[in-house]
Each structure stands twice: as C-alpha cells, then as structure tokens.
N, C-alpha and C positions, 0 to 999 in steps of 0.2 A: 369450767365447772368450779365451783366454791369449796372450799376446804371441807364445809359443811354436807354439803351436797355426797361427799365421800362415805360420808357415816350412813350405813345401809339399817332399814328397820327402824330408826329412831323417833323418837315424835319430836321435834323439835319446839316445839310449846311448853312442854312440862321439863322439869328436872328430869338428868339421865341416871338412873339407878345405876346402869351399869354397861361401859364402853368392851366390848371387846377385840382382840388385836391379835391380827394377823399378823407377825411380824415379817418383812420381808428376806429374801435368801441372801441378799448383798444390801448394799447401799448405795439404793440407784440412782443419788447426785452422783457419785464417782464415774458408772457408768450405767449407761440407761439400760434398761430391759429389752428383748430385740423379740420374744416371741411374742403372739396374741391373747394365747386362752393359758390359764392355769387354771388346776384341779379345783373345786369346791369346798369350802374347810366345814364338811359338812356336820363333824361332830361338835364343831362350835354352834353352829346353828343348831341342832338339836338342843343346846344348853339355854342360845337364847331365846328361843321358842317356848321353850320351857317355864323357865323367867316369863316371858312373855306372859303366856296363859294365867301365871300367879300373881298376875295384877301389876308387875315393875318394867318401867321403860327403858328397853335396853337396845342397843345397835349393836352394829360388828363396821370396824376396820379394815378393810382386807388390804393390807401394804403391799402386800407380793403380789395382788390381781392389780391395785391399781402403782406399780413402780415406782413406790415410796421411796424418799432416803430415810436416814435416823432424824433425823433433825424436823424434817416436816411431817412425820408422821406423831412423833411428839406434841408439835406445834396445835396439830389437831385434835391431841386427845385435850390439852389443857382447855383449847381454847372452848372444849364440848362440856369441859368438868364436871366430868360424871362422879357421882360417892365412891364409884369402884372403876378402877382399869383390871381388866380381867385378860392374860396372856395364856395363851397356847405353847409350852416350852416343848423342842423338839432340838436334838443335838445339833444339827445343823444350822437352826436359826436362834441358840440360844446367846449367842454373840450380841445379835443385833437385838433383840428382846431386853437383855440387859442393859443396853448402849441406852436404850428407849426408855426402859423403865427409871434410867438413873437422871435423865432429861424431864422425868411427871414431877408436876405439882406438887412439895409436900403433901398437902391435905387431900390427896387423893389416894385412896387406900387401894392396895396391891394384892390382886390374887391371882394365883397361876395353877397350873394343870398341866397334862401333857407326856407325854411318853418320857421326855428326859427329868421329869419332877418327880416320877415313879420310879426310872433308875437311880439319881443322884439327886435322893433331896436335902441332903445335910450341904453337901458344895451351893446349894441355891441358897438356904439359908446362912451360908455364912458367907455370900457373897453381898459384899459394900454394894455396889450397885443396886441391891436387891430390898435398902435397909427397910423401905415400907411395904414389905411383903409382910399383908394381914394375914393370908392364909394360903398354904399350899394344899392343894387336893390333889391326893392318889388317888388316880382312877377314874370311873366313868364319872360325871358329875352335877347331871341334872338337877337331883332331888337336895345335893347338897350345897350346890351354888342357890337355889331357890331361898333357901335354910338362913345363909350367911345374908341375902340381899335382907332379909329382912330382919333380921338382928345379929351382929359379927359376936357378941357375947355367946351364943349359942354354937358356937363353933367347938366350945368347951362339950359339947356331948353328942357330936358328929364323929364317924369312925375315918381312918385316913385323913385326917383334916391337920396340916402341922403349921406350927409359927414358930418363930424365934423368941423365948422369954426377953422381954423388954430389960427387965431388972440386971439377970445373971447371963444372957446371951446365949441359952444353952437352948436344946430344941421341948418344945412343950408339943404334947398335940390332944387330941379331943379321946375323952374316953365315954366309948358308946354304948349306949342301952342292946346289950343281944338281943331283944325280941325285935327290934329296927333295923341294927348293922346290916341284916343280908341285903334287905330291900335299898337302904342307902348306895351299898356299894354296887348291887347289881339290880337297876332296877327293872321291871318287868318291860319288854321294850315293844309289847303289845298293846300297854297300857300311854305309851309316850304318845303326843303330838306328833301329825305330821309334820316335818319343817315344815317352817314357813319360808319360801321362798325370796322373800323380800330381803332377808339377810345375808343372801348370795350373791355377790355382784356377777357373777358369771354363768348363773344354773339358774331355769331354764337358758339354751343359749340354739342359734340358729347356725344352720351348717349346711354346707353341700350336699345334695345327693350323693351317692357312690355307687359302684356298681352291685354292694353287696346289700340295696336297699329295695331291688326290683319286687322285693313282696308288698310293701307300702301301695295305697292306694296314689291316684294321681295327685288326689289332692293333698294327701299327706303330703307329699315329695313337694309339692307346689310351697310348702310353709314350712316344711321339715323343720320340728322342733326336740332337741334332743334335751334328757335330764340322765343328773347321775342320782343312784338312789342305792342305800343301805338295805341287805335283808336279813342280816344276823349281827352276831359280837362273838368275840371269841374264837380263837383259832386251836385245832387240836393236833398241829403239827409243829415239829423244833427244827426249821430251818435255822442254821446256825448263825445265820445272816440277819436273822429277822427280827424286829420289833415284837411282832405280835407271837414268837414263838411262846408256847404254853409254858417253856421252863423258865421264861422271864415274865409272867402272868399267873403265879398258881392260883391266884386269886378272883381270876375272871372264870366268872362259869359262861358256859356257853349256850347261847340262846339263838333262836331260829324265830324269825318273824312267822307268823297263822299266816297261808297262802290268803284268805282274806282278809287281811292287814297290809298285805304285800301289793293284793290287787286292786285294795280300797284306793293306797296311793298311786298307783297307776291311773288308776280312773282319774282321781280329784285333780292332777297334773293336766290329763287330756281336758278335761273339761274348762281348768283354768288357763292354760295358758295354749294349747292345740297341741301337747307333746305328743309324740307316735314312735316315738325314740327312748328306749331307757337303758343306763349301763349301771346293771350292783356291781359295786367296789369294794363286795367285804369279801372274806374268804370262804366262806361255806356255801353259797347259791349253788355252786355247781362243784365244791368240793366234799362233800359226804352223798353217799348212793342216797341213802333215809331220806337227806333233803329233797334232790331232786328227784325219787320219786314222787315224794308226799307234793310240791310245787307243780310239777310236772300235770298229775292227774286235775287241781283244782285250775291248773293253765287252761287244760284240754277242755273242761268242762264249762269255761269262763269264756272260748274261744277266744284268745288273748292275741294268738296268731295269725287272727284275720283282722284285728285292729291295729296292733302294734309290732315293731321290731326291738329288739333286745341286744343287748350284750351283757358276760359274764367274765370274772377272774371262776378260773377253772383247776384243778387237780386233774396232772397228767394221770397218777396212778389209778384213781376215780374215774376218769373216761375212760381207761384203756378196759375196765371191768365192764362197760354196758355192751351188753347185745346193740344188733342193729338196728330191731326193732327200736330201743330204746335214742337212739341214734334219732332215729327216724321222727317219733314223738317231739324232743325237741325244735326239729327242723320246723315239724308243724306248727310248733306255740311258737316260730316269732324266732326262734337263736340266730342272731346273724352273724355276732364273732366271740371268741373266746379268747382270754387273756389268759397265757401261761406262764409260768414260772420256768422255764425252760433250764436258763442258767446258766449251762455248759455240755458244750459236747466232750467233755472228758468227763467217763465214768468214774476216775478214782476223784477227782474233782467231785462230782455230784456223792461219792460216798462222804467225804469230807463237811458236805454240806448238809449232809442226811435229807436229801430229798427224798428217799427212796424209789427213783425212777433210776433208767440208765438211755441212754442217748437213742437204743432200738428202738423200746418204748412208746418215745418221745415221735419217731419217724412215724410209728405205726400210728397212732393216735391223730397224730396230724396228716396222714395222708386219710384215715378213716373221716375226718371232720372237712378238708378241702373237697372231697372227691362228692359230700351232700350238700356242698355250697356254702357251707359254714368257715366263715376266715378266721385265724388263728391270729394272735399279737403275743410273739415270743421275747418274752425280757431277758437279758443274759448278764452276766457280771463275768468284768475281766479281770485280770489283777487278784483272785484271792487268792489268801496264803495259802502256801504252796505249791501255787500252779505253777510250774515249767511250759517253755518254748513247745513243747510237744502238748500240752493240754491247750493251750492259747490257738495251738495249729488247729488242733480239733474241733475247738470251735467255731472257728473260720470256716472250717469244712463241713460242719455242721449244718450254720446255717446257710450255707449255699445249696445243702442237700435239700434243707427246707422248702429252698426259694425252689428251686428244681421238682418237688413233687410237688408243688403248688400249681406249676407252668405247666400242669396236666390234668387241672381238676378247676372245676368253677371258683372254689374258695381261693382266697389267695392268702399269704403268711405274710406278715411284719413283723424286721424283727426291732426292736429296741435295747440299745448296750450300753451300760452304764461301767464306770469304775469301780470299782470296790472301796466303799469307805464303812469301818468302824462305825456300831453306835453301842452305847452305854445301855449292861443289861440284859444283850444278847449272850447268847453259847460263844460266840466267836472273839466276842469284846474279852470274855473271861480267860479264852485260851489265850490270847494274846498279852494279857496282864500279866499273866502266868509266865511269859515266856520271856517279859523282861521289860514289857512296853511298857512306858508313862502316859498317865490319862490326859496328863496336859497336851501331849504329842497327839494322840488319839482322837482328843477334841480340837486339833487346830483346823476347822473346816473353813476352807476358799474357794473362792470359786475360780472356776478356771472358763475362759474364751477360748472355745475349738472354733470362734467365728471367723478366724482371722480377718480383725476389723470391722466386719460385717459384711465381708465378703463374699464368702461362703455358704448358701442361700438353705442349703440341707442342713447346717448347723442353727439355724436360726429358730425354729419351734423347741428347740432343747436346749435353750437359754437357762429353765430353771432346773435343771438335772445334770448342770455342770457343774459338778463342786467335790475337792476333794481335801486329802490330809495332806496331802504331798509324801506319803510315804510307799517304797517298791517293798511290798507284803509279801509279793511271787517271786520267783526265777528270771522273771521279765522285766528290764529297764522299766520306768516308769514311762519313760517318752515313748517306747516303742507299743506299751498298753494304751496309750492315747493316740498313737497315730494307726492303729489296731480299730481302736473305736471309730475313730473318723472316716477312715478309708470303709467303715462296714454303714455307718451311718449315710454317706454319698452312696453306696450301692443299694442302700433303700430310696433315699431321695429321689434316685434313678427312676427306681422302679414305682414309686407313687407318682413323677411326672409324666415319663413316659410310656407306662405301661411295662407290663414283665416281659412283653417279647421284646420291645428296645432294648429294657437293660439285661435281657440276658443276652 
C-alpha cells in the first residue's frame, strides 16, 4: 500500500485543507503492533465530516490502526501537505503526537484538541516541540475547527480557542461573542452529520459470528457487518478514574441523541454497507433510566430487534433499577451485550472510586442480564491507590463468581483488566498531586509487553491497552498487579477458545 493510500477520506487531486492524526500508542519501528482491530477515533471523524460538508478537503491518519512509527507517519503528513495537521492529544499518546508534530513541515500550521489539551493546556503551549501550534481547542470542536479551516485570524472571536502570543510567548485565546459561545462549544448534536465512514479505516468492519448473535437473520450472520456508533456527550457521573468524569467537564452539557436520529443512523449504515451489528460507545445509551426509556419505546416501535443486534456501555446502578418487564423490552429490540464498569470486587475500592455500586449489585445485575441471554463485558482496574492484597483477592474472586453465574445462564460475562494509570484532570489525578506526586512522573506513559515475545496468544488482541506509569499506587508490587492481570487475562483467553465448560 502507498503512504498515500493511508490517508483515509482525502481527495487527492485538490489541496488538503486539513490532515488529521491519530497519533499512535508506541512507536511501531521499535516494536510492531501484535493485535488486529483498534477502536474507531470516532470523534475525529465527526470533526472531519464536518469539515467535510463546509466545503474543505480533509483526511484522517489513523497511525495506531495502521502501526505507524514517529518517523513515518510524519513522512506522510509532509509528503500530503495539508494547510493544517490537526492532532487528537490524549495523555497516553501525547509523547508520540509531540515527537510527530516537531518532525511537520514548518509551513504547516498546527491545531490540536483532545482530552489532554483541556486538562493541561498551558504545558502544550509551552512545549518546544509544539512551537507551530496555531490553535488549541477545548472541547468538542466541530463548528470551531470549520471556523479556523477557513480563516485562522478568526480564531480571535471563537470561545476555548488558545495559542501562544508569537511576540511575548504568553498564552492568548479568542474572546467570544455570548449569543454564539454556547452553540460553539456544545453543538446541537442532532443537528451534526452522520460520520462519514470513509474516515475510519476500521468502522464498518466484518467479524465472526458468535453464539450471542442467534437473533440475526441467516443472511445477516452470512455477511455479519459490525459498526461502532455514538448516541450522546456528556457523562453525569465522577468516576474518580475517569476522563469524562463531570467534575473534570463543568463545561459539557449533556446531550442525548432523538431516537430518530439514532435510528436514521442505523438505517443509513444498513443500507450502506449491510451492517446488522451496532455497538454505542458513549456513556448514557444505557446509563440514565429517561434515556433508555425514551430509546427503548422508539426501538419497539421501529422494530429495530428484528433487523439488527446491538451493544451498549451500561450503568450497573441504572440496570439494577429496571423491572423485568423492562429487562425483557430490551432483549426484544436487539441488546446482545453490555459493557460495564465493573472495576472492582472490593467495596471499599469502589467507594474510593465513587461508583456508587458495590460488588452484590454488580452479581445481581449480571446474573439478572446472563439468565435473558444478554452477555455482559466487565472492565476492572487493578493497582488503584489504595488497594491492598485483600481488595486485589477480591477481585479475582469476583470475577470468577462472574464467570460462575454465567456457566448457568445463556449469556456469558467477559472480563477485561487493565492497570491503573493516571490521566490529567480527573478526581484521582488531583488527589494524587495533593499527595506529593509529580506530573512529569504521572505523565511518563509506556507501554508494557504481557506478550512474552509474542508468545502468549491471549495477550495479543490487547497489545494497545498495555501501557503504564510504572508506578505501585496500591499495596501490591507492581509485578505481582501484572502478573494478576495476565494470569486473569489467559483465563478468559480460555474461555473465548474453548468455551466456558473447558475453562472452568
């Protein structure tokens, strides 16, 4: 494939108004990438769709889908020379985003966005690497990236918009017209474009059947086309861990896509490419009652369940409130699994986290959703501060109870376990600043090989969710929290190769 050829969405005949860039999690000349699929970078696509539709030619990058190093993905934005490289900054890849951006082209102008440009925008702007950074945008940034592509001067009266004074080095940023700012910063997201899918190298994507797919038609399963898809912004919970926690957000209101807005894009997916498969990856589909009523009824009515299968990110404490009926409704529009927050089977742990769930909960919840065929995908973090040997046990024990009332009920649980690492911003970032940490320490993200060489077959799809600070936060060695992960990660392996009566 051509360098060229990389750049998704692009018209390559006209000038590129604007390159977008994925940057990748490591630097895969050093070492190559070992899993398949990564996630969607789907809120870059909505930007350049965006763009798009306002008349300017833009692509996306994606270095992390396609196993970039720094050096060659570089190579390819120069060699595409677009007016603007536009980066996505996020703590963990903002190492390598730098590395890239200090490798562009003088005369290509620098804008960035991104979860870590909203926590720490003064350290971007005073980063060398950084020095043709024309505009940093807080925040959501469709309407404002459109703005800048078509004159950067006007950046002067766009709200969240900062650069570094050329003259005096100090921070400038745009001061907005109030009758505009709202819509700028939170724009109606009923009113947005569909993505266009042509900016995603990996969405729509083709996959196996599974066993929890038997509602699909034959011929669905014959083609089985899966897509991921957004249906809100905004999150109204302070997981202390989180990115999108509200008290590192006061500024995002929170929006719910019109069920037909939700179902327009379902449809236009089916039609375009054969999808019969969708998974929303935002936090509210299935975490506020309100929504999934109001979804729910225009599902039923739409008969959504007898064309398509579904997945959702779910709120334990929000399911564990529906009746059965309600239960039941979902089963029939399509639900085929749920992704939880699960986190920990230690109670004083989950206080700490403020989930407001507790491990009972969590059982009840999940033996009520396996027992209607509904699979569960529990995510857990090991290593946070303060966890002791006895909360780490817990969750071992936990999710074995999981896997145990699953081995009894058509659904089945997966669990997925991550390290704990720090991001910039959160409830937990602060307590730990407080507590004596350095942000340089905080931000030293690596990535770590549980593959042992590549030998280890169950480590290998979670090639890009290995990555850490290298610091012990808990009670527990740090090696003993990763040989913890591993050993839990093969006893799923187990049980997605062999089935759950092998590996239990």
């Amino acid at each position: 494939m051509r360098q060229s050829d990389l750049i998704a969405g692009a018209d390559n005949a006209h000038t590129l108004d604007a390159l977008f860039i994925n940057a990748p999690l490591r630097d895969y000349t050093l070492r190559p990438r070992t899993n398949d699929y990564t996630l969607p970078v789907l809120g870059m696509a909505y930007i350049a769709t965006y763009a798009q539709q306002a008349g300017f030619n833009v692509g996306v990058l994606d270095a992390e889908a396609h196993g970039l190093g720094i050096e060659e993905a570089a190579k390819i934005v120069n060699a595409a020379a677009p007016r603007w490289a536009a980066m996505n900054l996020l703590a963990p890849t903002y190492e390598m985003s730098a590395k890239i951006a200090a490798l562009l082209n003088p005369d290509i102008a620098l804008m960035a966005g991104g979860h870590h440009a909203k926590a720490m925008p003064d350290r971007i702007l005073a980063d060398p690497r950084m020095c043709n950074l024309r505009a940093l945008v807080l925040g959501e940034g469709e309407l404002r990236v459109a703005v800048l592509l078509e004159d950067e001067q006007r950046r002067r009266q766009l709200p969240g918009v900062l650069w570094r004074d050329p003259i005096i080095g100090s921070r400038a940023g745009g001061v907005a017209d109030p009758k505009t700012s709202a819509e700028m910063l939170g724009p109606d997201i009923n009113a947005l474009p569909y993505v266009n899918r042509v900016f995603l190298t990996q969405d729509p994507y083709r996959v196996a059947p599974t066993a929890t797919d038997h509602r699909l038609t034959a011929a669905a399963l014959q083609w089985h086309v899966e897509a991921n898809i957004v249906g809100s912004r905004g999150c109204p919970y302070n997981c202390t861990f989180c990115g999108a926690a509200w008290s590192a957000n006061p500024d995002v209101k929170i929006r719910v896509r019109s069920p037909e807005n939700v179902i327009g894009e379902l449809d236009t997916l089916h039609d375009a490419y054969g999808v019969t498969a969708f998974r929303f990856v935002d936090d509210l589909f299935l975490g506020a009652k309100r929504v999934v009523e109001e979804q729910m009824e225009a599902f039923t009515r739409n008969r959504i369940g007898e064309r398509y299968v579904w997945d959702a990110t779910g709120r334990i404490n929000v399911l564990d409130r529906l009746t059965d009926q309600e239960l039941e409704v979902l089963v029939g529009n399509g639900l085929r699994e749920v992704a939880l927050g699960i986190e920990s089977g230690s109670d004083r742990v989950l206080t700490a986290m403020d989930k407001r769930i507790d491990a009972e909960m969590t059982e009840r919840v999940t033996r009520r959703l396996v027992a209607r065929g509904i699979g569960v995908k529990g995510y857990f973090i090991l290593g946070f501060p303060g966890e002791g040997r006895d909360d780490l046990d817990a969750t071992v024990r936990h999710i074995r109870t999981l896997w145990a009332i699953a081995d009894k009920h058509p659904g089945d649980v997966r669990a997925s376990v991550f390290e704990f690492r720090p991001y910039p911003g959160t409830p937990v970032w602060q307590t730990l600043i407080k507590d004596g940490y350095h942000a340089d320490d905080l931000l030293a993200y690596g990535d770590v090989d549980l593959t042992q060489d590549g030998a280890d077959e169950s480590m290998r799809q979670r090639d890009e969710f290995n990555f850490s600070v290298g610091i012990q936060f808990g009670g527990v060695p740090l090696e003993d929290v990763r040989a913890t992960l591993a050993m839990l990660t093969r006893e799923q392996h187990e049980r997605n190769q062999y089935g759950r009566e092998a590996a239990a």
